[in-house]
C-alpha positions in Angstrom: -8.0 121.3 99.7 -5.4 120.7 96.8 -3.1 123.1 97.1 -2.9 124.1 93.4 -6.5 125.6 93.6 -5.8 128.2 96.6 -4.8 131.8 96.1 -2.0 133.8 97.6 -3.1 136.0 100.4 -2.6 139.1 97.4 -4.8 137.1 95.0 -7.6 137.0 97.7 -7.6 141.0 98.9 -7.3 141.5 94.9 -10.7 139.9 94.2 -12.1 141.5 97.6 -11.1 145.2 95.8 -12.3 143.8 92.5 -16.0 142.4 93.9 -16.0 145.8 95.9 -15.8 148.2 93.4 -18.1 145.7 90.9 -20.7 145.9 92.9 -20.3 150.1 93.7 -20.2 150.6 89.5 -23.1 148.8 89.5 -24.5 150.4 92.4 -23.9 153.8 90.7 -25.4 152.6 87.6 -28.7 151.8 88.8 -28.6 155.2 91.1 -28.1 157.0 87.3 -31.7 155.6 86.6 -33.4 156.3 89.7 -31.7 159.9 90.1 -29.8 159.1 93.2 -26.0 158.4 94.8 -25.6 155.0 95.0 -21.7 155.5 95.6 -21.4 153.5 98.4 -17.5 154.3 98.4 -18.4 158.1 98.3 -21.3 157.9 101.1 -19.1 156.3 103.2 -15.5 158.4 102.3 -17.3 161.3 100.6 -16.4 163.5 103.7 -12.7 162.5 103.1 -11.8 162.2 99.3 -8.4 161.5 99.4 -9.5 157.8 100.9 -12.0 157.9 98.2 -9.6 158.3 95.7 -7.1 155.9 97.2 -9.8 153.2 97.2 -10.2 153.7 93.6 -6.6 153.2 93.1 -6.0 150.1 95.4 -9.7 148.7 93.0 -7.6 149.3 90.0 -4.7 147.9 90.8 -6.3 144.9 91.9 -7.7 144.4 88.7 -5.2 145.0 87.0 -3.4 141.9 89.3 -5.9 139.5 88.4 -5.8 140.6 84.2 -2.4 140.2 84.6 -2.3 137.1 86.8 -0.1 136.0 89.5 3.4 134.3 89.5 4.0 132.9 92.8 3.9 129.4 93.3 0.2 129.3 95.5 -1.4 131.1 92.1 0.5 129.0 89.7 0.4 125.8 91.8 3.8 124.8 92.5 5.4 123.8 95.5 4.0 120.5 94.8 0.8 120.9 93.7 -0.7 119.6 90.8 0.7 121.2 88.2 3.8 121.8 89.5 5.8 124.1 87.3 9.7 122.7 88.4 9.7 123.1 91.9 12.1 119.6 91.6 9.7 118.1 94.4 7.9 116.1 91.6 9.2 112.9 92.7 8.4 113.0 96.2 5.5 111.3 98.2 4.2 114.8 99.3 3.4 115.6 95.5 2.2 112.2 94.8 -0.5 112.3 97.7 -1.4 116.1 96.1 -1.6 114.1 92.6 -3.6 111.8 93.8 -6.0 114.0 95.7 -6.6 116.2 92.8 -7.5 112.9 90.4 -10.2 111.3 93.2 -11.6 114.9 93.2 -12.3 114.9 89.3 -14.2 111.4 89.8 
């Protein structure tokens, strides 16, 4: 895989939160209409809500990573990938195999 298309380990657990607590909003939206808790975050931590409340924190901070975006070099992809952003490596054979990965996988 081209390394300009992976995610820092941060990036991943931040879409993890996000897809979490996308699916539990939607979750408690459908449990609105049918007049029951749907919460899966509260079923599960309801007996402890300082967790609960924690989670809901750690879900918006994670959104608020990926609005915000990412600057290391796996997010941006530097460090020789496609796209590099100055990582002064442009030149070397390591980058040019990335290059030419990245081109064959648009074909």
């Amino acid at each position: 895989m081209h390394k300009g298309t992976q995610k820092c380990s941060w990036g991943s657990v931040s879409m993890i939160f996000v897809l979490i607590g996308g699916v539990n909003w939607g979750l408690i939206g459908v449990g609105g209409f049918i007049g029951s808790n749907l919460n899966v975050i509260n079923l599960i931590f309801g007996g402890a809500p300082v967790i609960e409340w924690i989670i809901y924190i750690l879900v918006g901070l994670a959104a608020l990573k990926l609005i915000l975006g990412c600057s290391c070099k796996a997010c941006k992809g530097g460090a020789c990938g496609a796209g590099c952003s100055g990582c002064g490596n442009c030149e070397s054979s390591e980058h040019k195999s990335h290059e030419s990965e990245a081109m064959n996988s648009m074909e």
